[in-house]
Structures are given as structure tokens and as C-alpha cells.
N, C-alpha and C positions, 0 to 999 in steps of 0.2 A: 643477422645473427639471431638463433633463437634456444634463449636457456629458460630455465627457471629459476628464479634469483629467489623464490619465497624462503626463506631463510626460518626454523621453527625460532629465531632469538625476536625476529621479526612480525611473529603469526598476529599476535594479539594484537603489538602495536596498530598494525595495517588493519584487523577485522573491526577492530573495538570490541574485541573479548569474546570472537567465535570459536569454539572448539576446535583443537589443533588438529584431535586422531580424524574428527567427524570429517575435514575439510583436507585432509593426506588422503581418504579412503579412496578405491575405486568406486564406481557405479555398482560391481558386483557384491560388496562389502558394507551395502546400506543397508541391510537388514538387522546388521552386528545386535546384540542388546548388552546393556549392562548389567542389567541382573533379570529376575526370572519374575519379579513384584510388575506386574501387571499396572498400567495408569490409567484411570479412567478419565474418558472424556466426555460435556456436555458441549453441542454443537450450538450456535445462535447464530440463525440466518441459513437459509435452507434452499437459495435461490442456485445458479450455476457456481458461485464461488465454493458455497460451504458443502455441497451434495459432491463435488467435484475435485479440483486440485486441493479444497481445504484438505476434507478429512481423505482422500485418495491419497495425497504426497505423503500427510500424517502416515498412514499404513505404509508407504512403502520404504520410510524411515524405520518403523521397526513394525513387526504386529504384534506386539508382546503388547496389544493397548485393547480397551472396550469402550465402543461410542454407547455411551447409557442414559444420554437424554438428549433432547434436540427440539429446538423450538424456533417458530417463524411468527411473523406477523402474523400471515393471512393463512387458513386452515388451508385451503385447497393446496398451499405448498406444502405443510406438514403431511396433508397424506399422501400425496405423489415421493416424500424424500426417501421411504425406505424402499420403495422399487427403483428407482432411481440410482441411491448408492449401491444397492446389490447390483445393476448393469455395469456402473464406471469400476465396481470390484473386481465382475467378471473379466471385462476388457484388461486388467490389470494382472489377472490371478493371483487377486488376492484372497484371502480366507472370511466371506461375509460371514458364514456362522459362529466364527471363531470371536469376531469383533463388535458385528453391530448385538445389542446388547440391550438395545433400548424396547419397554415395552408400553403396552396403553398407557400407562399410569407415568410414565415420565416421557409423555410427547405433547407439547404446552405450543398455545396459538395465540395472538391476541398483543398486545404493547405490553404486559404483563408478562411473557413467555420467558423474557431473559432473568427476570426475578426467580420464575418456576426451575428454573435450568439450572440457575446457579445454585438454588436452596438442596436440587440434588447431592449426593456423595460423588461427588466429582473433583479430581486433581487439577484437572487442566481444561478454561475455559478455549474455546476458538470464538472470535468473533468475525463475522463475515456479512455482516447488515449494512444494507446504506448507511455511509459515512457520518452520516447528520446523528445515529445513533452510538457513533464510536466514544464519544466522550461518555456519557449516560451510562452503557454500560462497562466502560472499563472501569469508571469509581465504583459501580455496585460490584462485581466481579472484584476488585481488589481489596474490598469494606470487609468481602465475606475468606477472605484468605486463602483468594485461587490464584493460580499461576494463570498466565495470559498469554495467548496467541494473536496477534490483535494486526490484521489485516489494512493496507495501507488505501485509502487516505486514514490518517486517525483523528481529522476534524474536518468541518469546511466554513469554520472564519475563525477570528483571535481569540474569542470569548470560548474558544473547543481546543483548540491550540493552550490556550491558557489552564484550560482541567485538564487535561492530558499532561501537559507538565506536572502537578500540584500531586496529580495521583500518581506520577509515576514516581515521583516521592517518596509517597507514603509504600509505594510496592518497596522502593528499595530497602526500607526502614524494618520492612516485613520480611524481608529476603526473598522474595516473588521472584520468580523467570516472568519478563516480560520481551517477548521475540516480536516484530517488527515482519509486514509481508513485504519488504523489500529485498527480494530475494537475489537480484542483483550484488548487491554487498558479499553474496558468498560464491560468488564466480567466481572461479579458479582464475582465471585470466584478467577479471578484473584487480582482483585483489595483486594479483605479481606486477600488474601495471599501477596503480598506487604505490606498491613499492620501490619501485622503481623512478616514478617521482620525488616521492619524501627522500631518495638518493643522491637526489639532484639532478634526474636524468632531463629535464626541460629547464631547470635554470629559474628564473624568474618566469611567472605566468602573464601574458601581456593580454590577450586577448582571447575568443573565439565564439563559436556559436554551437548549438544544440538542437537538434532536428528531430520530427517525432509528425511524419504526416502519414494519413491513411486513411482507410474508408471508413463511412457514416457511422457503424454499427446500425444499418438499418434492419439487418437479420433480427437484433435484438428483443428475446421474447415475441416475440410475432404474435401467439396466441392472445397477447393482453396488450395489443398495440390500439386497437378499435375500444374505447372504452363502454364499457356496457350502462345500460340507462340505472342499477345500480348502483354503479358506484359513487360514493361522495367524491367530493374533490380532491379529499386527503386522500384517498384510499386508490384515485385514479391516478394523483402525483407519485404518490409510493408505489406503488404498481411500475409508472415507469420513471424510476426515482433516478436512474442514467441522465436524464434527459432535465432534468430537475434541477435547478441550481440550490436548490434550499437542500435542495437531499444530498446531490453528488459532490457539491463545488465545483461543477462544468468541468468538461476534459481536463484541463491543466492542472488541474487538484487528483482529481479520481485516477487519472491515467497517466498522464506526464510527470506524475510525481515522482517514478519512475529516475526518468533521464536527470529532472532536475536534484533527486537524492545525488545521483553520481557527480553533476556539478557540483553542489557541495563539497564532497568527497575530495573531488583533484583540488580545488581548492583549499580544504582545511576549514573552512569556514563557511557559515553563510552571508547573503547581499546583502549588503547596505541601503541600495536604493534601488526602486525597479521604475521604467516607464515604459509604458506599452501600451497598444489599441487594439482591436478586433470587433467581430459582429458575427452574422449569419447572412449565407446567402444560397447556400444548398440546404440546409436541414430545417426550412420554415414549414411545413407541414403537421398540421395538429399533432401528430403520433409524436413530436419533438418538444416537451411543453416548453423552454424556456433556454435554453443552452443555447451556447457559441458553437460555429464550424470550425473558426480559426482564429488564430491570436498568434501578436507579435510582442514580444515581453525582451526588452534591453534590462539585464542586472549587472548591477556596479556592484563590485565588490572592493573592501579596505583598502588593499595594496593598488585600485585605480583601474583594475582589467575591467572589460566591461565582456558580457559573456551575453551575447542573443539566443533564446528560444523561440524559434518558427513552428508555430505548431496548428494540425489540422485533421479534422475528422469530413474528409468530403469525397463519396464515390465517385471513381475516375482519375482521381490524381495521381500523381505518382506515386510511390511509398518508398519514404525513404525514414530511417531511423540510426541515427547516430553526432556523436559530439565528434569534435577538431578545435583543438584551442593550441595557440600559439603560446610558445615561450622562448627566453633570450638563449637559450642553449637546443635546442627544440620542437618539435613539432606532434602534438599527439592525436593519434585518431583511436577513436575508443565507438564499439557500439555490441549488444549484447553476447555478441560472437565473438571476436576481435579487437586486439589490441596493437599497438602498434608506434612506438616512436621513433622518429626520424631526426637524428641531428651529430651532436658530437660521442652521447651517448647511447646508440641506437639501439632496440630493444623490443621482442616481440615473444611472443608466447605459444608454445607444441607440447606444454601440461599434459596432464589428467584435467577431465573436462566433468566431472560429478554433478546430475542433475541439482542446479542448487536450490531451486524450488523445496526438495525432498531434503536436501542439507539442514536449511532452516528448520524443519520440524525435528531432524536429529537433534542437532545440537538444544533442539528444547527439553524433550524425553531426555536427551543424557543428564541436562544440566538438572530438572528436577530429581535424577534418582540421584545423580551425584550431591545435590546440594549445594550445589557450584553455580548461584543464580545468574543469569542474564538479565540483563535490564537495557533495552532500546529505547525506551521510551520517549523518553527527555531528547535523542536525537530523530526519531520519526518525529516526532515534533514539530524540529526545527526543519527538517525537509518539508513536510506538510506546510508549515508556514511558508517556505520561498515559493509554492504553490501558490499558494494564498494570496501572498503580496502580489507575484503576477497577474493573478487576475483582478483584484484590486485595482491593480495599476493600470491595466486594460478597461476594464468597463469604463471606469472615471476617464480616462484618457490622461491622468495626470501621471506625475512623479511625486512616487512613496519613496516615504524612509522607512527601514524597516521598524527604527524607534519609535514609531507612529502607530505601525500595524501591529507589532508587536504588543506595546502599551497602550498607546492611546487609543487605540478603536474601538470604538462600541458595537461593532456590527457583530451581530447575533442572529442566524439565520434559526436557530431552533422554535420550532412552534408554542405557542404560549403554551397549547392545551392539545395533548393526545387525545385526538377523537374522531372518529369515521363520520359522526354527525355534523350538522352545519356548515356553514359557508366558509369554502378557503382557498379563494381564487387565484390563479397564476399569476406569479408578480411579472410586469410585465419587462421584456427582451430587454437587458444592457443596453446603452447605447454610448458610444465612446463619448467623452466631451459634454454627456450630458446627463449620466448617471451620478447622483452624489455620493462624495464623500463619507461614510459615516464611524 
């Protein structure tokens, strides 16, 4: 049987407060605008995310907008970003002269950059920096009274988890749009399958598992794979800060965040307890500073279901990505395309399928000119943390509670002291069973 059960009495319920018109529209209907006020934007982080699906999906959400500042770490990315975005414009056709807007005087380099970007006349920040900077600059970015676009992971441990909370706060208190790049949550087919649970269409949730394997990223930046004789150690971590557990929070945080937001999701909730192990055994190779291949992460959650995530970055494997969790009425398979329950309530989905990557940046632009704030924050979050706890729970080889990682952890991977200079050696590879606690 396939209908669409998304009901608009229903819309909000199920999104957690995405735009009704933005998420009815077709593909051809994403350029709609609400009014003719123009939003400017400052861009921070100028690698593949923010030259690319950042500000490219932004534009193809509306063009009624101007990119007017843009700043990275490292210069050689700042002067490569505007030929850059004018090709992903081209390929796209969309309007670079109409948009990009930015001139010598607002193009900022340095650890400093996101301060320069933000002191711009800018409405709407995008963040798209290694994760280790996501807490840092979303308090400076909502201190100075900008709306946020704030690119997922949005920490990588508790003590970043915990200011992301705190600020997203203060954004609400401000009336800020803070949009979430878990761009999943506005999939048309996701979202009718959530509804369709909160229906009752699975009954009670008993169990299942989460899948998320694929190749190394070994293509990744290639040009800055070999480090050169200058670079410090920070500058060669940050360089390849994927690879980086202090930058990224290893695949399960930066990438799986992904699958395990949507666990959440069907569930209602996040885990209680996670126990898992993992290691490396294809990606030891200098070019890889410190990151896992693969991880097995068991989450318990309240009501007793316990939910596995098998996950892996290792060329040659298979590739497989998608969840199946069982429940007393039941059976659902859910994975980025595809939805699907089987039981007394069967249920599957032949929608509109709206690029939701591009949705998410709509319903941002709309929500600022409307005044109709969005606030994710407080729930990126809490997806980010069941990252967290998973890998937590892996390295150690123990069983966390989330009341642990959540409160009690003092684990702070951020660096005492911003600086190219000096000594800042790779902490060395997880090891299950033998990595502590902290």
C-alpha cells in the first residue's frame, strides 16, 4: 500500500517545526521567495562543505541572498574559495554575480577569521569548520545577534555538547534561527515514516540495528595528504582534521551522526547506555592521523530496546547504509531513499521527493524574513552526543550511561591554545579495553 499519510495538522508535530509550504513544494518551486529584502550572508569554513553544498544548496533555496564575507583557517583555502564557488555556481546555474558579493576587505584567514566574518553586516551565519570549532563559533556568532546555520557534527565531546546547549539557549531567548545540517529530518519520506510510527504503525519498538559501511575517504584532499616540512603539527592535524579525532570525533560523530540523528527520531528519545569496541586495521597509514576504520556501538534505550550501529570506513567492502528495527506490531526498514513498514499496519511511501539538503536552507531564509525562528539546536545536540557516547563507549570498551557522558565527563578535546607554533603531537590510536575513561 502506498499513500501519503503526512497530514499538515501533523507537519510540525513530526518535523519539530520545519516549514509546512517549504516541505509541500516541489523541486521546481524551491526558488519561491518571501519577499524581495535580500539576506546577507557571512560564510566560515571554505573547505569542500562550505564552497560547495553549503552556500550552493543556500542559493538554490532562493537567490534573493548575497555571500559578503567568507573566512577560513588557512589563506591558500581563502584564495582558491571564490573560483571555486563560481564553478559549483556554474554547474548549478546559478547567478555568481548576482550573489557572491564578497570583496578584498571582507575575506579573513587565520583562527581569528570567524570573529572578522561575523563583525561583518551579515544576517545569517553558515558554519562549516571542523567540528572541534562548532561550539566556539556558534557562542561568538549568537553573542553578536546572528542567525545560524550550523553544519552537523556540532561538537566532538560533552564539554562542546554542553555549550551548544547553553548557547542555543541564549539564541532562543534572542529569537535566532538556528537550522541544524541534518538534512535528513526534511526528507519527505522520512518525515511520513515517522508519522506513521507516532500512529502506532510498529506497536512497541523492540529492537534493531543501524548500518553505515563504506570506503576510506581515501580520495580526501589528496593535495594536502603528504604533509609538507612546514607545517606545525596543528596546522598538519587541521589540514587533515577528517582523520583527526580531536578535530572530527572520528567517523561516528562527523558521519554517522547522520543515521544515528534518525535513531533517535523513531525512537522519541535518546540512549541510555551504549557499549561498544572498534579499532583500525585498513586506514593505518600516516595520511590517516588517528581515526577508527570501524566501530560496533550497542544503544539501550528507556523502554529496554537495544538498537546496534555497525559502522565502517574501509575500501573494498561492501556498502551498505540503512536502519531495520523491529517492533510488536511491525517491522521497519528505513534508509536515505526508502521507507517501508511491514506488519498489521503496512506502510510505504510514492511522495514528492524535494531535494532536502536545499529545504533546510529554505526553511532558514523563510524563517528569518518571516520572523518565525527555528531553533535545532538543543536537539543537534543531543544527536551529536549519542555520537559521542558511541565512540566513548568504543574506545574504552566499556558501558556508558548517558548520565555520565552527558554530566559527568570531563573529556575536552579542544586545544588549550590556538597556534600554528609549537609542539602538538598525535594523541595516540584508541585502543578498546584500554583507552580511559575521562
Amino acid at each position: 500500500m502506498s499513500i501519503d499519510p503526512i497530514s499538515r495538522r501533523n507537519f510540525i508535530k513530526t518535523t519539530g517545526g520545519a516549514s509546512i509550504a517549504s516541505l509541500l513544494v516541489g523541486a521546481q518551486n524551491l526558488h519561491a521567495r518571501g519577499t524581495d529584502d535580500k539576506i546577507r550572508i557571512g560564510l566560515i569554513g571554505l573547505g569542500g562543505r562550505g564552497c560547495g553544498a553549503g552556500i550552493i544548496d543556500c542559493a538554490k533555496a532562493d537567490t534573493n541572498i548575497e555571500l559578503v564575507a567568507i573566512g577560513d583557517l588557512f589563506p591558500d583555502h581563502l584564495e582558491e574559495a571564490k573560483e571555486r564557488i563560481r564553478k559549483n555556481m556554474a554547474k548549478n546555474d546559478l547567478p555568481f554575480n548576482d550573489i557572491y558579493k564578497v570583496t578584498p576587505e571582507t575575506m579573513f584567514s587565520g583562527f581569528d577569521a570567524y570573529k572578522q566574518v561575523i563583525a561583518c553586516d551579515v544576517d545569517l551565519i553558515i558554519l562549516t569548520t571542523p567540528p572541534v570549532f562548532r561550539p566556539i563559533h556558534f557562542k561568538a556568532a549568537v553573542e553578536a545577534g546572528k542567525h545560524v546555520f550550523i553544519e552537523k557534527p556540532v561538537a566532538v565531546d560533552p564539554a562542546g555538547v554542553r555549550s551548544i546547549i547553553e548557547t542555543s539557549k541564549v539564541a532562543k531567548k534572542k529569537g535566532l534561527t538556528v537550522v541544524a545540517g541534518t538534512q535528513m529530518r526534511r526528507a519527505r519520506h522520512i518525515m511520513a515514516g515517522i508519522e506513521a510510527i507516532r500512529d502506532g504503525g510498529m506497536g512497541e519498538i523492540l529492537s534493531g540495528q543501524s548500518t553505515r559501511m563504506g570506503g576510506a575517504l581515501s580520495n580526501w584532499r589528496q593535495s594536502e595528504a603528504i604533509r609538507l616540512s612546514n607545517w606545525s603539527d596543528m596546522e598538519w592535524q587541521l589540514r587533515r582534521w577528517l582523520f583527526t579525532t580531536w578535530a572530527s570525533g572520528d567517523f561516528i560523530t562527523e558521519q554517522h551522526v547522520h543515521n544515528l540523528d534518525l535513531v533517535d527520531w523513531v525512537m522519541g528519545s535518546h540512549p541510555v547506555k551504549a557499549t561498544g569496541f572498534g579499532g583500525r586495521q585498513s586506514r593505518t597509514d600516516s595520511i590517516y592521523p588517528n581515526v577508527w576504520d570501524h566501530i560496533s556501538v550497542e544503544y539501550e534505550y528507556e523502554n529496554g530496546a537495544r538498537i546496534t550501529h555497525l559502522g565502517a570506513q574501509i575500501d573494498g567492502i561492501s556498502n551498505k547504509n540503512d536502519i531495520r528495527i523491529s517492533g510488536s506490531k511491525g517491522d521497519l526498514f528505513l534508509s536515505f531513499a526508502k521507507v517501508e513498514i511491514k506488519g498489521k499496519k503496512p506502510f510505504s511511501y510514492d511522495g514528492p521527493t524535494p531535494n532536502p539538503a536545499v529545504i533546510e536552507y529554505k526553511d532558514t531564509l523563510d524563517s528569518i524574513r518571516n520572523g518565525s525562528a527555528i531553533n535545532e539546536g538543543e536537539r543537534i545536540a543531543q544527536s551529536t552526543m549519542t555520537a559521542i557516547l558511541g565512540r566513548m563507549a568504543g574506545y574504552s570498551g566499556r558501558s556508558l550511561s548517558w548520565n555520565f557522558a552527558m554530566n559527568g565527563s570531563k573529556l575536552d578535546l579542544t586545544p588549550k591554545e590556538w597556534t600554528f607554533g609549537g609542539n602538538f603531537p598525535i594523541a595516540p590510536v584508541a585502543v578498546s579495553g584500554k583507552t580511559k575513561i575521562i
